[in-house]
Residue frames relative to the residue before (quaternion, step in Angstrom):
aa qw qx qy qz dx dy dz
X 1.0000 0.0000 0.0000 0.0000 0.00 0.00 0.00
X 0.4806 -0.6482 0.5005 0.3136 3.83 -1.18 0.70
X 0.5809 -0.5228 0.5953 0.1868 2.65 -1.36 0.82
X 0.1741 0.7543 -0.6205 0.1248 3.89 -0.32 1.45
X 0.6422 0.4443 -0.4359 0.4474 3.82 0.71 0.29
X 0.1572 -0.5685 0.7658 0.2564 3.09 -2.16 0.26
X 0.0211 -0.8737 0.4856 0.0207 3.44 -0.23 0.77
X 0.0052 -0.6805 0.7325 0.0157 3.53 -1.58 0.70
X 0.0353 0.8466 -0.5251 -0.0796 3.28 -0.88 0.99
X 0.2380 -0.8112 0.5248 0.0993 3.34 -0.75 0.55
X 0.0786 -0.7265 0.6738 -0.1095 3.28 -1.68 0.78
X 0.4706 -0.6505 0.5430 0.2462 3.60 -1.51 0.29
X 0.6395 0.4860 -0.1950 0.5628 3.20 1.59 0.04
X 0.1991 -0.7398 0.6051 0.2168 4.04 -0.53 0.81
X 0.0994 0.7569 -0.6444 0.0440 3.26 -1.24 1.45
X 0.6237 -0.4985 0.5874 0.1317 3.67 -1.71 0.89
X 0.2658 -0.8076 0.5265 0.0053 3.03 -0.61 1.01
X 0.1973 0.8619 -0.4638 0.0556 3.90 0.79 0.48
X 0.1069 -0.8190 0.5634 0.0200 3.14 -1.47 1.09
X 0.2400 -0.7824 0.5506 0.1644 3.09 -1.16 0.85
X 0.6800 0.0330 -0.1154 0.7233 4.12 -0.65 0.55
X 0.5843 -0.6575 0.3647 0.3055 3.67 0.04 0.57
X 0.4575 0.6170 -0.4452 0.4602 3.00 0.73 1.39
X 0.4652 -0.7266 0.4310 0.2644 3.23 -0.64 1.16
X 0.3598 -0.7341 0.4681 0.3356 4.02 -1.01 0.70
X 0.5979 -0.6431 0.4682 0.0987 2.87 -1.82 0.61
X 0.5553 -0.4648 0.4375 0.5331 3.74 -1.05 -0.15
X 0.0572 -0.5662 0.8193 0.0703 4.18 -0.95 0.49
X 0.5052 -0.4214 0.7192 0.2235 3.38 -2.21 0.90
X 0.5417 -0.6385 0.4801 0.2614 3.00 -1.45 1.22
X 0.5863 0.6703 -0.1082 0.4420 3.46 1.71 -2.08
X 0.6260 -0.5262 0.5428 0.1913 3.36 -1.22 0.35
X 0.2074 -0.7116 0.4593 0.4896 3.69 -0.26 -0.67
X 0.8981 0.0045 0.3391 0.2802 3.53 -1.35 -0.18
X 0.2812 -0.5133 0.7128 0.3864 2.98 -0.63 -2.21
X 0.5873 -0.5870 0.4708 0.2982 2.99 -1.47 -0.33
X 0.0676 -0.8154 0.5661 -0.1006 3.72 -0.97 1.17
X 0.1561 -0.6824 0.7107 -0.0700 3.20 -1.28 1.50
X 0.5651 -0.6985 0.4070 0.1644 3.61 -1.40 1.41
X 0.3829 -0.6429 0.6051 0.2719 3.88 -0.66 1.05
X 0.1572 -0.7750 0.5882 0.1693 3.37 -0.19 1.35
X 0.5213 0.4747 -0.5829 0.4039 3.97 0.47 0.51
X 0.8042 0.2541 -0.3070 0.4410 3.49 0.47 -0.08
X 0.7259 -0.3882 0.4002 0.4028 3.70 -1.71 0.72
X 0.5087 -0.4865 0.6036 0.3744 3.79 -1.54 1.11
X 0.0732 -0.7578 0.6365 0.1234 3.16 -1.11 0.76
X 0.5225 0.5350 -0.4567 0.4818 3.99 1.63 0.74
X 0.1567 0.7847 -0.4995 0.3319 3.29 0.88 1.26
X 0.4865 0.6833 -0.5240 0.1477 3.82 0.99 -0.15
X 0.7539 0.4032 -0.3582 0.3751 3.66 0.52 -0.32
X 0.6850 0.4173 -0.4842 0.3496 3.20 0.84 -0.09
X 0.4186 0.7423 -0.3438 0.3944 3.48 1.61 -0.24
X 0.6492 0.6070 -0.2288 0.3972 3.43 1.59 -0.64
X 0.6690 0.4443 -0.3243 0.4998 3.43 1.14 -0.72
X 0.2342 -0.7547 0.6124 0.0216 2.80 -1.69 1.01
X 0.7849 -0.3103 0.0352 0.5353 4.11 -0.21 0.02
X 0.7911 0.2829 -0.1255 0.5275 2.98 0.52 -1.65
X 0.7310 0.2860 -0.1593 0.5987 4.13 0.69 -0.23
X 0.2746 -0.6625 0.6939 0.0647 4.09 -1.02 2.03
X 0.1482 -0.5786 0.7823 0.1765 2.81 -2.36 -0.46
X 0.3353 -0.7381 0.4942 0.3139 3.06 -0.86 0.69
X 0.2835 -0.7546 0.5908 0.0346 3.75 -1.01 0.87
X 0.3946 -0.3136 -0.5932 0.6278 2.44 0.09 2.02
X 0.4304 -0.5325 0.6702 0.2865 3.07 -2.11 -0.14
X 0.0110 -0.8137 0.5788 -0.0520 3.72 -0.52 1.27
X 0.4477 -0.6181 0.5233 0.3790 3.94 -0.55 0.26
X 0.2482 0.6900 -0.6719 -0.1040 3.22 -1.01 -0.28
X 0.3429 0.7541 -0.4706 0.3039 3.54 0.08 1.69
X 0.3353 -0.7800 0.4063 0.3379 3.58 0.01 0.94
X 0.8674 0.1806 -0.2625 0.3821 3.31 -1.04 1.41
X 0.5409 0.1884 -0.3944 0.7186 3.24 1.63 0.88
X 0.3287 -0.6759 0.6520 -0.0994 2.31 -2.37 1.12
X 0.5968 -0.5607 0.3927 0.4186 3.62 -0.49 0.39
X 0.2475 0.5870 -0.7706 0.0188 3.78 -1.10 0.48
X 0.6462 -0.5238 0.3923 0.3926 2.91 -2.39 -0.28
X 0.4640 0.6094 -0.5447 0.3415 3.53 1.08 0.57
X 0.7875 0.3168 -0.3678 0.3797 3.31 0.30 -0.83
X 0.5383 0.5982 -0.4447 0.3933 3.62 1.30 -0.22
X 0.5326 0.6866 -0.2817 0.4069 3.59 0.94 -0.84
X 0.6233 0.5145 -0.0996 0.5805 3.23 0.90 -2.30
X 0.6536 0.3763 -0.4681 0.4606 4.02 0.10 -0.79
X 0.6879 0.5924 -0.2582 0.3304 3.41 0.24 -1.48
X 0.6832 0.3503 -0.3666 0.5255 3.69 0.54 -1.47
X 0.6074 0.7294 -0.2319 0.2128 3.70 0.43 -0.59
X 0.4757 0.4715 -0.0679 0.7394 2.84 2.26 -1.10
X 0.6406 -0.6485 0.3721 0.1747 3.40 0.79 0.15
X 0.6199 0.6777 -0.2690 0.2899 3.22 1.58 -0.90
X 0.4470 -0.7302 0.4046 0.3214 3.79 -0.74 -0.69
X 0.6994 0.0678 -0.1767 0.6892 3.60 0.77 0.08
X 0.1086 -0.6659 0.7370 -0.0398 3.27 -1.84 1.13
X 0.4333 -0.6934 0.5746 -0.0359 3.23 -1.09 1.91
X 0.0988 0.7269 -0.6796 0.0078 3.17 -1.14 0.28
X 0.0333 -0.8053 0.5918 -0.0083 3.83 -1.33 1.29
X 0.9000 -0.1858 -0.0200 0.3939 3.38 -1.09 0.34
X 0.7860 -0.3413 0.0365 0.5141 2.42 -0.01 2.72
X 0.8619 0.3419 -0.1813 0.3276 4.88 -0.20 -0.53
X 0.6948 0.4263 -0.2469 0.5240 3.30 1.60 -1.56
X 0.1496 -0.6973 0.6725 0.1978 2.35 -1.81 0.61
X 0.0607 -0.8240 0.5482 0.1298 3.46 -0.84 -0.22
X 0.1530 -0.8139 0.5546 0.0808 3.79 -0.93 0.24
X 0.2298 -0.8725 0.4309 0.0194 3.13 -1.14 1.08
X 0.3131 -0.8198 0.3785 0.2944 3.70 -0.31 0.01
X 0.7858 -0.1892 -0.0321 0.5879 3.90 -0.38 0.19
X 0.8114 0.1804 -0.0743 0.5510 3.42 0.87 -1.54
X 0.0313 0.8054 -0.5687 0.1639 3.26 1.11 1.29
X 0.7065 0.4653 -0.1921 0.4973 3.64 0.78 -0.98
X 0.5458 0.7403 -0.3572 0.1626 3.73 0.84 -0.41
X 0.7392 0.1034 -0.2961 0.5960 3.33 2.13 0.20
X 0.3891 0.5261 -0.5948 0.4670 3.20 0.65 1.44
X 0.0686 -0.6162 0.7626 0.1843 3.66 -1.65 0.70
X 0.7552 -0.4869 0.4145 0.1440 2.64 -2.19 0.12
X 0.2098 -0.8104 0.5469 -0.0091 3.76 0.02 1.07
X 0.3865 -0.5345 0.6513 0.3750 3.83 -1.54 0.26
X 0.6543 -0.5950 0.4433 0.1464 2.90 -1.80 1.43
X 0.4078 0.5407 -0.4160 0.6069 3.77 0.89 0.40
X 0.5930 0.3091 -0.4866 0.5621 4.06 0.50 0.39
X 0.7919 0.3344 -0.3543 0.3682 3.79 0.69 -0.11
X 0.0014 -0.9191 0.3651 -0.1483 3.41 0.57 1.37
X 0.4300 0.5049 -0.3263 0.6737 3.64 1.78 -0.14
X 0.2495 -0.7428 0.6133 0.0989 2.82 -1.46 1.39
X 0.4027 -0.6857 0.2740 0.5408 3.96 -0.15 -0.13
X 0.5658 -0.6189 0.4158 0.3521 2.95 -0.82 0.99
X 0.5263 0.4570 -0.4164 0.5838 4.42 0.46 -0.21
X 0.8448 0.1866 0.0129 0.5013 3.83 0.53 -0.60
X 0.0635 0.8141 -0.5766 -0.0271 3.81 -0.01 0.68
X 0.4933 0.5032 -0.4758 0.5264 3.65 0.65 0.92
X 0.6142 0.5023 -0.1680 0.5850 3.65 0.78 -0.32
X 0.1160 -0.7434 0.6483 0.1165 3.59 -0.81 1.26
X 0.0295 0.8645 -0.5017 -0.0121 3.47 -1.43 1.03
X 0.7025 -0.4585 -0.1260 0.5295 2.73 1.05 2.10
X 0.4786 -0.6689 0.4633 0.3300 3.55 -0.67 -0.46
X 0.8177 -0.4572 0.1477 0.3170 3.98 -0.41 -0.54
X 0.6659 0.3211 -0.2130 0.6388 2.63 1.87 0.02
X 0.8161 0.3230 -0.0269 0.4785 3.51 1.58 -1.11
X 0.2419 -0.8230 0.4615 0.2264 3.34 -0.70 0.94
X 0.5613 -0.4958 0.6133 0.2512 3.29 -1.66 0.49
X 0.1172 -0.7171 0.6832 -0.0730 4.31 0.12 1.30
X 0.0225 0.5984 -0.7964 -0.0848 3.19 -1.63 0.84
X 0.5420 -0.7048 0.4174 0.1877 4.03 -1.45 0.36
X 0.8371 0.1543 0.1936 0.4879 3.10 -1.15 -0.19
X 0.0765 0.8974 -0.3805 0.2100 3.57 1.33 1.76
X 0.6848 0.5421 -0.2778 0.4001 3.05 1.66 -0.56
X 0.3735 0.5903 -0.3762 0.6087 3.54 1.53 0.34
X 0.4732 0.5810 -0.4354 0.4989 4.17 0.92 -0.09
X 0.7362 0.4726 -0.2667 0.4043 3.39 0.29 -1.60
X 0.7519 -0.3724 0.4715 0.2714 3.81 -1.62 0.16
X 0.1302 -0.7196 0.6632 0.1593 3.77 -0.40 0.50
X 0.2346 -0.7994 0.5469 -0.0826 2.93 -0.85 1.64
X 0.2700 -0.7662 0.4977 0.3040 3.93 -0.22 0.24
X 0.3010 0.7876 -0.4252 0.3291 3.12 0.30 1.48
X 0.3922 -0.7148 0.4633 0.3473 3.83 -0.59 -0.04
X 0.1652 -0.9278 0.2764 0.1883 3.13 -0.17 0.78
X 0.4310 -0.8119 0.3446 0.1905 3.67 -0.68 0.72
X 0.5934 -0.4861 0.3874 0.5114 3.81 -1.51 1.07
X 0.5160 -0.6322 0.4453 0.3685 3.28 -1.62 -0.23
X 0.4587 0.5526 -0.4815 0.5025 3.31 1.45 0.12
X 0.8026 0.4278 -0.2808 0.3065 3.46 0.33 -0.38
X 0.3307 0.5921 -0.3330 0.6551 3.31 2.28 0.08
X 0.6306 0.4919 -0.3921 0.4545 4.14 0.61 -0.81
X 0.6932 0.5687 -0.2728 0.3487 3.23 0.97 -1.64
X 0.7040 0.5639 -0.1725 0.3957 3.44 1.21 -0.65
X 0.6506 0.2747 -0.2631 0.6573 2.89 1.59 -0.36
X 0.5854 0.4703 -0.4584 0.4754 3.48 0.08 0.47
X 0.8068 0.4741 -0.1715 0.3082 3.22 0.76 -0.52
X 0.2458 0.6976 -0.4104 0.5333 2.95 2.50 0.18
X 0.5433 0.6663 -0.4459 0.2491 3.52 -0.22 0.13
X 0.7373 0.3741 -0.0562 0.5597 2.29 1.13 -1.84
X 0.4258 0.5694 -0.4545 0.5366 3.95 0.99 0.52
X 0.2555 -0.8367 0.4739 0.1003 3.56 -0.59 1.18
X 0.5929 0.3519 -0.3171 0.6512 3.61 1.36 -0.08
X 0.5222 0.4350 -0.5455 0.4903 3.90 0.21 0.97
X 0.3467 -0.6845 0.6410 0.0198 3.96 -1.14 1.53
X 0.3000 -0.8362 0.3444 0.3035 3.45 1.01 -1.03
X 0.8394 -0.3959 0.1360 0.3467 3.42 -1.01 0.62
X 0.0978 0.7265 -0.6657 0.1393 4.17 -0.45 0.89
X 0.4854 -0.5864 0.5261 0.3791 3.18 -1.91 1.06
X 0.4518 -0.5420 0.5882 0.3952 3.33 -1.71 0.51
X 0.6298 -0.5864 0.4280 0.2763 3.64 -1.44 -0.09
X 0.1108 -0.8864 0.4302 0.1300 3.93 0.10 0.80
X 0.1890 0.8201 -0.3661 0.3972 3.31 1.12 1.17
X 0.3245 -0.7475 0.5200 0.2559 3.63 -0.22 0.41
X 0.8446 0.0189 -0.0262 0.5344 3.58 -1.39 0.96
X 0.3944 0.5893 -0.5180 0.4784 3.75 1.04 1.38
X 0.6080 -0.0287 -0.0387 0.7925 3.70 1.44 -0.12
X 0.6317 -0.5075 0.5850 0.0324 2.62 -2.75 1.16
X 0.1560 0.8171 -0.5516 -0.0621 3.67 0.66 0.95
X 0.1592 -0.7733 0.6136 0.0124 3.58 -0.02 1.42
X 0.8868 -0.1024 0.1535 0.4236 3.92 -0.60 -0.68
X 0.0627 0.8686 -0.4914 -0.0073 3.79 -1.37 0.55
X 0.2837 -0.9353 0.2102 0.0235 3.17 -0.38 0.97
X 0.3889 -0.7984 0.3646 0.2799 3.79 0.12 1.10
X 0.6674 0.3267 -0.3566 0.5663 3.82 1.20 0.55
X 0.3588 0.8094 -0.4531 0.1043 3.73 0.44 0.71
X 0.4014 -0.7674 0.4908 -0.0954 3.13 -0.91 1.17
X 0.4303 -0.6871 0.4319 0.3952 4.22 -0.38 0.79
X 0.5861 0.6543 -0.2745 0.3912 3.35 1.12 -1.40
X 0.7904 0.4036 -0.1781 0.4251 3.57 0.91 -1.18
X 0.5652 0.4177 -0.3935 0.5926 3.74 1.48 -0.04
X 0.6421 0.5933 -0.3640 0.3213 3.59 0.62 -0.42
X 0.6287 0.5159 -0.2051 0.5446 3.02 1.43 -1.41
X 0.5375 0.6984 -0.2195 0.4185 3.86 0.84 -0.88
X 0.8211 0.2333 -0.1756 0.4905 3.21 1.04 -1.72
X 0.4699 0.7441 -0.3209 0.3501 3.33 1.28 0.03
X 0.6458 0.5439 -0.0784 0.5301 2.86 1.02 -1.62
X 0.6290 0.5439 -0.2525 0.4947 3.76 1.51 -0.47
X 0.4230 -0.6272 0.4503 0.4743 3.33 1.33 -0.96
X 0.6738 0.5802 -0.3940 0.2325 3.84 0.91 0.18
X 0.5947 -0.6105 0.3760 0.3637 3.36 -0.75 0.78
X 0.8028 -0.1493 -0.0963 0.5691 3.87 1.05 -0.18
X 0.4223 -0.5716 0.6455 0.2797 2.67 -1.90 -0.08
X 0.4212 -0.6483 0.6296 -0.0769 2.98 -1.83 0.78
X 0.0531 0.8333 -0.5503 0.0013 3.78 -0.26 1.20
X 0.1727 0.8755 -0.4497 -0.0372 3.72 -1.44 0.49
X 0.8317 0.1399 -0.1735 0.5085 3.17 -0.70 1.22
X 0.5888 -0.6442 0.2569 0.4151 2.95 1.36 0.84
X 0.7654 0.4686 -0.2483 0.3646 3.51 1.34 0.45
X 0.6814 0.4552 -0.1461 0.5541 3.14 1.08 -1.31
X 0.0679 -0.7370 0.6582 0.1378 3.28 -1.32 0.52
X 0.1365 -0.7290 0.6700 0.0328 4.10 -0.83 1.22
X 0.3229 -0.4996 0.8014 0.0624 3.66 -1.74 1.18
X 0.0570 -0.7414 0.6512 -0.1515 2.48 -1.12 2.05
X 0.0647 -0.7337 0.6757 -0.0302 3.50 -1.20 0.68
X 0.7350 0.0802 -0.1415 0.6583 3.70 -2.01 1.08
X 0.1244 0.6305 -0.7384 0.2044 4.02 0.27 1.69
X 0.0651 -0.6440 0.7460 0.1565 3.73 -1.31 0.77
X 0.3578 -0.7500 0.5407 0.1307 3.57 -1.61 0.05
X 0.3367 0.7835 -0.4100 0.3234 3.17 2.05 0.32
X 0.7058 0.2952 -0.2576 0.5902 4.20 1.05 -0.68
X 0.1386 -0.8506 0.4809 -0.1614 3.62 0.34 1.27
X 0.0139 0.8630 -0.4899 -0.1223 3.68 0.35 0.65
X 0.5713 -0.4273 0.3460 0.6093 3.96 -1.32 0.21
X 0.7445 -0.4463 0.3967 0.2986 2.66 -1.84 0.14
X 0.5492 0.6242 -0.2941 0.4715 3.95 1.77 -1.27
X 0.6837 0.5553 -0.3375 0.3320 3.58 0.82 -0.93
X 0.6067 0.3516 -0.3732 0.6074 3.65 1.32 -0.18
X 0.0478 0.8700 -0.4788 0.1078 3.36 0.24 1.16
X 0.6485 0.6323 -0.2644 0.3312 3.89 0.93 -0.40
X 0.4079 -0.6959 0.5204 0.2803 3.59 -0.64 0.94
X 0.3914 -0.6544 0.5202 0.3848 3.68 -0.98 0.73
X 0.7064 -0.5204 0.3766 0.2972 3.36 -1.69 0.96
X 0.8823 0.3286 -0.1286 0.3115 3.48 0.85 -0.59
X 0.6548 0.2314 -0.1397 0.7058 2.71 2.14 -0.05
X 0.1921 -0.7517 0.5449 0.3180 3.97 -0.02 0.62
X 0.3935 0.7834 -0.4285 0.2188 4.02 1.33 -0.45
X 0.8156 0.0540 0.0847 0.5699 3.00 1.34 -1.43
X 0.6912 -0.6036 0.3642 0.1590 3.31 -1.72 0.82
X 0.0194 0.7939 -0.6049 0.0585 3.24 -0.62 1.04
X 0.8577 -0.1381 0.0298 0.4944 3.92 0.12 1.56
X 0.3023 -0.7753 0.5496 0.0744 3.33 -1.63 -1.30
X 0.4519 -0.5816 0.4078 0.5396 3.53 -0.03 -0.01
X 0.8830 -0.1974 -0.0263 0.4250 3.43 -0.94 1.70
X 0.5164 0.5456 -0.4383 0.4935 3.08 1.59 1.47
X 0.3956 -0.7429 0.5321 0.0920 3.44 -0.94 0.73
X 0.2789 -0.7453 0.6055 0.0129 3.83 -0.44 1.18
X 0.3605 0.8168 -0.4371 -0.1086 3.93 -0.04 0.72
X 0.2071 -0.8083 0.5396 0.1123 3.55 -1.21 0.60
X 0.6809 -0.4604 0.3514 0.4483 3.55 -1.07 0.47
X 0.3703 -0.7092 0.5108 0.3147 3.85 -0.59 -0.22
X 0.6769 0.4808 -0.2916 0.4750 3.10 1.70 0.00
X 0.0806 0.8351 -0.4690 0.2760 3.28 1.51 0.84
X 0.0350 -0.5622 0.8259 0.0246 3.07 -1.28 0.95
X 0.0831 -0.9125 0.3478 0.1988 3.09 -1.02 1.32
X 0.5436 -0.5630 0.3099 0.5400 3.86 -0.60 1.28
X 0.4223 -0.4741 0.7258 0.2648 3.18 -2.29 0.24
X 0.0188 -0.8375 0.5428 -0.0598 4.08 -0.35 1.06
X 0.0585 0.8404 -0.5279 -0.1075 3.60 -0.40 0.09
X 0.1730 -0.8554 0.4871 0.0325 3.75 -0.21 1.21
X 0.2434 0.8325 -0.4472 0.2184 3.46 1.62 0.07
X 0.7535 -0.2035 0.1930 0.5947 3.29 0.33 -0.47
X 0.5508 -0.6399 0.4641 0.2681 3.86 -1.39 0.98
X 0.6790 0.5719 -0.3856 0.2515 3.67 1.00 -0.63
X 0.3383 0.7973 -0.4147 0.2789 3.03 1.96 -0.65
X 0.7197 0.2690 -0.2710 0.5798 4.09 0.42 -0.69
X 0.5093 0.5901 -0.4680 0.4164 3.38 -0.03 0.10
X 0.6913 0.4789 -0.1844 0.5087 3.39 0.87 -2.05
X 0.6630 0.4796 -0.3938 0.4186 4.03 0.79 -1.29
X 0.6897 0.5578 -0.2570 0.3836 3.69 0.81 -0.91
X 0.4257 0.6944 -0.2196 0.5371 3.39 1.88 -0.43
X 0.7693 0.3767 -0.1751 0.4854 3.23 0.48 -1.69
X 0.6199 0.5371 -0.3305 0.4669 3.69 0.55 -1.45
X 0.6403 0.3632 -0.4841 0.4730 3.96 0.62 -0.56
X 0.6912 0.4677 -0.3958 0.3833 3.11 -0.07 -1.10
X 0.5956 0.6454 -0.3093 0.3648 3.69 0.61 -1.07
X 0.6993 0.3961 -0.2004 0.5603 3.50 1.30 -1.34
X 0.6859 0.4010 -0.4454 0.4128 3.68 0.61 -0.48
X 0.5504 0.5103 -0.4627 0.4717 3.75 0.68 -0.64
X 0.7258 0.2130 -0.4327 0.4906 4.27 0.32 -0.20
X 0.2786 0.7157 -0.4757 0.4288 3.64 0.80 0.39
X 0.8248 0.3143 -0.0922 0.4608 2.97 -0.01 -2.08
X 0.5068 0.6783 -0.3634 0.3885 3.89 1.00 -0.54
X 0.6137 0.5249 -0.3071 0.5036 3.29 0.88 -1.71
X 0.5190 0.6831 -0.4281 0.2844 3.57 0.42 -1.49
X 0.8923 0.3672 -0.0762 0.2514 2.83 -0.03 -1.96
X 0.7973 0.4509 -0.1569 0.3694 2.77 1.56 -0.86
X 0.5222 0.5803 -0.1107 0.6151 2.86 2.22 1.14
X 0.6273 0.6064 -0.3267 0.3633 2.95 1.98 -0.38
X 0.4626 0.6291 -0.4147 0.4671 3.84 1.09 0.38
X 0.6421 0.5895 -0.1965 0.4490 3.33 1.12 -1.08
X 0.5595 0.5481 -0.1801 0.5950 3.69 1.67 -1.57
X 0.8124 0.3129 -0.3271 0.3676 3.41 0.18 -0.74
X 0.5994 0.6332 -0.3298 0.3619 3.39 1.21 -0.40
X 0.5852 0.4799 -0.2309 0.6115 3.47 1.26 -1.17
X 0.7056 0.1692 -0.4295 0.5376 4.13 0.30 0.09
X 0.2457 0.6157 -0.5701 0.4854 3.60 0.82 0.60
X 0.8245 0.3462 -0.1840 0.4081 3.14 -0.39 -1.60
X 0.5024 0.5878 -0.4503 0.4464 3.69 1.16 -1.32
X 0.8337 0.4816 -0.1250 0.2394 3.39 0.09 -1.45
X 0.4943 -0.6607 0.3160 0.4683 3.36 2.10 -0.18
X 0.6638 0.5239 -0.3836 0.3712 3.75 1.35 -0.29
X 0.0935 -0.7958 0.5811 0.1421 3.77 0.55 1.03
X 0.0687 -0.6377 0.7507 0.1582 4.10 -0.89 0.87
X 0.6930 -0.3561 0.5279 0.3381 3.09 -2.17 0.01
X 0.2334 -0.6040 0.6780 0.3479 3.31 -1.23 0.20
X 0.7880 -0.3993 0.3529 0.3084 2.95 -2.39 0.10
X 0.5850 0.4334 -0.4550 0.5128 4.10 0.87 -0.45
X 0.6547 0.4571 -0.3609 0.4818 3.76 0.21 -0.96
X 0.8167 0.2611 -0.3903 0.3354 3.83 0.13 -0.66
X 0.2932 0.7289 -0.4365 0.4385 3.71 2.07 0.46
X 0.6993 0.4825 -0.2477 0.4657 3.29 0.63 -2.00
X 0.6484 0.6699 -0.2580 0.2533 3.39 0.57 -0.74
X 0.5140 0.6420 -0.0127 0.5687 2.96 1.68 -1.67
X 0.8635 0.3161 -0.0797 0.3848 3.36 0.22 -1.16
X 0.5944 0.2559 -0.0509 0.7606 3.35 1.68 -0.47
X 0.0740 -0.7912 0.5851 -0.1622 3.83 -0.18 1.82
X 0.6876 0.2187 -0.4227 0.5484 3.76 1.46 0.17
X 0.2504 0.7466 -0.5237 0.3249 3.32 0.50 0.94
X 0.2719 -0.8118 0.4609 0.2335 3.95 -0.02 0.60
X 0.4744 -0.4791 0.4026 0.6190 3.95 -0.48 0.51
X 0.6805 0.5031 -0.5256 0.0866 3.07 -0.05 -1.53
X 0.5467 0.7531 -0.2143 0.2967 3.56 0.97 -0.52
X 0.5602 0.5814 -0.2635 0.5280 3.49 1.74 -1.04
X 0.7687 -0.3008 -0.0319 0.5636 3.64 0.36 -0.27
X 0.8364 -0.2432 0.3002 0.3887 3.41 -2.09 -0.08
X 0.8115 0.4349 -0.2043 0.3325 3.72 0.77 -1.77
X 0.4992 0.5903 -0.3555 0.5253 3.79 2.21 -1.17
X 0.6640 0.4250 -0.4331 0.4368 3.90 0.47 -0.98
X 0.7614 0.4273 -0.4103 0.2633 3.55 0.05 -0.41
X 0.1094 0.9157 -0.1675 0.3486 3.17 1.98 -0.21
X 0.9055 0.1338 0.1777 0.3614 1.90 -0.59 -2.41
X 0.3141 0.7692 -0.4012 0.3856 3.39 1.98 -0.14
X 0.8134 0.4217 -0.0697 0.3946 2.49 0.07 -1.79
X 0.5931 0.4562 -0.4661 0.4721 3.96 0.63 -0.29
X 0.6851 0.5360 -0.3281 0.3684 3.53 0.36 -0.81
X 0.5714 0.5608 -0.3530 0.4842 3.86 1.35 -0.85
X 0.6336 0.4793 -0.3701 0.4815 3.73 1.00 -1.44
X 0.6729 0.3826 -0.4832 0.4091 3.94 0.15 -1.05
């Protein structure tokens, strides 16, 4: 893959960049796996969690397979995809798929001797990732990831957030980072990160953007192209400091303008606009109805007049009141002529 970053990353933490065959390391599960596990074909796949995720306008891939030049499948990034999605147990089969499962992810799979998982992963050939029928299952993946001091969010509302990056004009979208040694300056990272706070960072640096990953690291990016464009699932990590929003992936890159101002969004729940559009009517008909009333003397007078029945108004029947040797004829222009005229007939 080209080389398309200048990168500087930062962090609140000082970290060492070590490489082995000159390749930068990956995430590794902390956990063993499981065991090995082959599907009761009498009963429904029950490792169905990603495809269970997609909804019309936004897929998943089912398995999850890389297809990036110069990564390969291991159980880190399969793990990392999986805890991300929220789910709890992440499969892996002949040596590429992945798959992910949810509590009773395992409920038609049995337990098999580890000699059905004979494929090693092909990103990792020390590391068994199932075999051809059976997968190598690690558990309870979301205990892998960083504990962040954050609230955490549903996973529908983690979709909403990514899906809705679109519609964020200072977001470029989602590219693999580069797993080369001494191709970026991983200098520091930080377990409370925030978009707002790499943006501001790379600004303040002079770079046109900023660059988020794994929900930690922030890279200053310059001469961004958009030509190696990843899906949209592969930036898949909540940001350390906010789970609202997205900050990268495993050996994915999240990018935004550095001149980001960043929106105020709430994804809590979809009815929320529905409910504001609710109120605002109701809001407008209630000064509606005010005006009304406080106009209905005025309304009836003017179809008064429409109608030929001209009444006094409220100052004239004051003046009237208050001055008792006043003659009608005096209240308006149309009563004096009236009253002219009666007085000529008697």
């Amino acid at each position: 893959m080209k080389s398309l970053l200048t990168l500087l990353c930062i962090s609140s933490l000082a970290m060492a960049q070590l490489c082995v065959d000159n390749r930068a390391p990956s995430f590794q599960p902390k956990n063993k796996p499981l065991g090995c596990y082959v599907l009761n074909r009498t009963m429904p796949d029950s490792l169905n969690g990603l495809s269970s995720l997609s909804r019309p306008d936004f897929s998943f891939s089912d398995p999850y397979v890389l297809d990036r030049d110069g990564l390969l499948m291991d159980e880190g990034l399969c793990v990392a995809h999986c805890a991300n999605y929220l789910f709890t147990f992440a499969a892996l089969r002949r040596g590429e798929e992945c798959r992910c499962g949810k509590d009773d992810g395992l409920k038609s799979y049995k337990l098999v001797d580890n000699s059905q998982c004979n494929t090693t992963c092909i990103g990792n050939n020390t590391s068994a990732c199932g075999g051809q029928e059976a997968y190598t299952v690690y558990g309870n993946v979301t205990a892998e990831l960083p504990t962040v001091k954050v609230t955490k969010i549903s996973i529908d509302e983690k979709i909403n957030v990514i899906r809705d990056l679109n519609n964020d004009i200072s977001y470029k979208g989602c590219i693999p980072d580069s797993l080369i040694c001494h191709r970026e300056t991983l200098m520091q990272e930080t377990f409370d990160m925030k978009i707002e706070t790499c943006t501001t960072f790379c600004r303040g640096h002079g770079f046109q953007d900023a660059g988020l990953e794994s929900g930690t690291r922030c890279i200053c990016i310059n001469n961004y192209e958009s030509t190696d464009l990843l899906r949209p699932e592969e930036c898949s990590s909540s940001c350390a400091g906010n789970s609202s929003t997205i900050c990268g992936g495993p050996e994915a890159i999240s990018v935004y303008a550095s001149d980001r101002v960043d929106p105020i969004i709430d994804h809590s729940s979809p009815l929320k606009p529905l409910i504001s559009a609710i109120i605002a009517a109701v809001t407008a008909l209630i000064a509606v109805l005010i005006i009304i009333h406080r106009s209905r003397k005025r309304i009836a007078r003017f179809w008064a007049r429409l109608r030929g029945k001209t009444e006094p108004t409220n100052a004239e029947l004051t003046y009237s009141v208050k001055n008792p040797d006043v003659e009608s004829t005096q209240l308006t222009d149309s009563t004096t002529h009236l009253t002219t005229s009666y007085s000529q007939d008697k």
